[in-house]
C-alpha positions, 0 to 999 in steps of 0.5 A, spaced: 105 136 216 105 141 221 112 142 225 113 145 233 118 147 236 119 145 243 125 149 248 127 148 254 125 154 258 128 156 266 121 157 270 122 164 273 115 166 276 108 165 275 102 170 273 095 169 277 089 172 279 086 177 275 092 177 271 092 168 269 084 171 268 086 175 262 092 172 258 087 165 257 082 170 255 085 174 251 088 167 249 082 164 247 079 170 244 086 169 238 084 162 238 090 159 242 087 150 240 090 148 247 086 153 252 081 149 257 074 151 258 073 156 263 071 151 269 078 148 269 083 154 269 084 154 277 088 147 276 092 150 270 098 155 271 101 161 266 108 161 268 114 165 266 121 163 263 128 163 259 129 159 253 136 159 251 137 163 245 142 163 240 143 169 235 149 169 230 153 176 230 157 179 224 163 183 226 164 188 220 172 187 217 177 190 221 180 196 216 186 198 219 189 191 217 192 191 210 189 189 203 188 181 204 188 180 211 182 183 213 177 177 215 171 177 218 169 175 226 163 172 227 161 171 235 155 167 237 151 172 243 147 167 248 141 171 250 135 168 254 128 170 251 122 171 256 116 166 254 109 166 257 106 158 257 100 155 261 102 148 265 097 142 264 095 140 270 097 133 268 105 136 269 104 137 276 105 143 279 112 146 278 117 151 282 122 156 280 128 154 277 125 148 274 126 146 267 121 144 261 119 143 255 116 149 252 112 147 246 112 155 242 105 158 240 104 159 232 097 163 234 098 168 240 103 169 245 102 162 250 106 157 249 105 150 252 109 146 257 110 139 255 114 136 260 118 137 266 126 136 266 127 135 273 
């Protein structure tokens, strides 16, 4: 059984032109199964977005503190890491400032939107 990771992911921007035209090349080249023929990328968008990351940081003990009452603080770091996704065009078209879920790529560096939040 093969597990996926789904995300929630802010819509940023959008890449086009020559740019789309090289991601789902490069895309398709690393064997990325979701990529659709060529004939259909004009009805797909590559969108840019945040996927709330949660990191946990270790504060090394304190040493001015006395013998037994050094401890150690853990502090949770809320980060946002930028993903690359193609829009089906069955989700419909998407604006800045949406949310979606963001299905994370095994292969490659494009993942894929599964559905929209708003």
């Amino acid at each position: 059984m093969q597990e996926t990771k789904l995300v929630q992911v802010e819509v940023w921007n959008f890449v086009i032109g020559n740019e789309k035209q090289r991601i789902l090349e490069q895309a398709r080249i690393q064997g990325v199964a979701f990529i659709p023929p060529e004939n259909e990328w004009q009805q797909w968008q590559i969108g840019t977005g945040g996927a709330e990351n949660t990191q946990s940081n270790t504060k090394q003990p304190n040493t001015k503190q006395s013998g037994n009452n050094q401890a150690r603080n853990e502090k949770k770091e809320s980060s946002q890491q930028a993903i690359t996704f193609l829009i089906p065009p069955e989700i419909g078209k998407i604006h800045s400032g949406a949310k979606t879920l963001v299905e994370l790529s095994t292969v490659g560096g494009l993942s894929i939107a599964r559905y929209t939040l708003n």
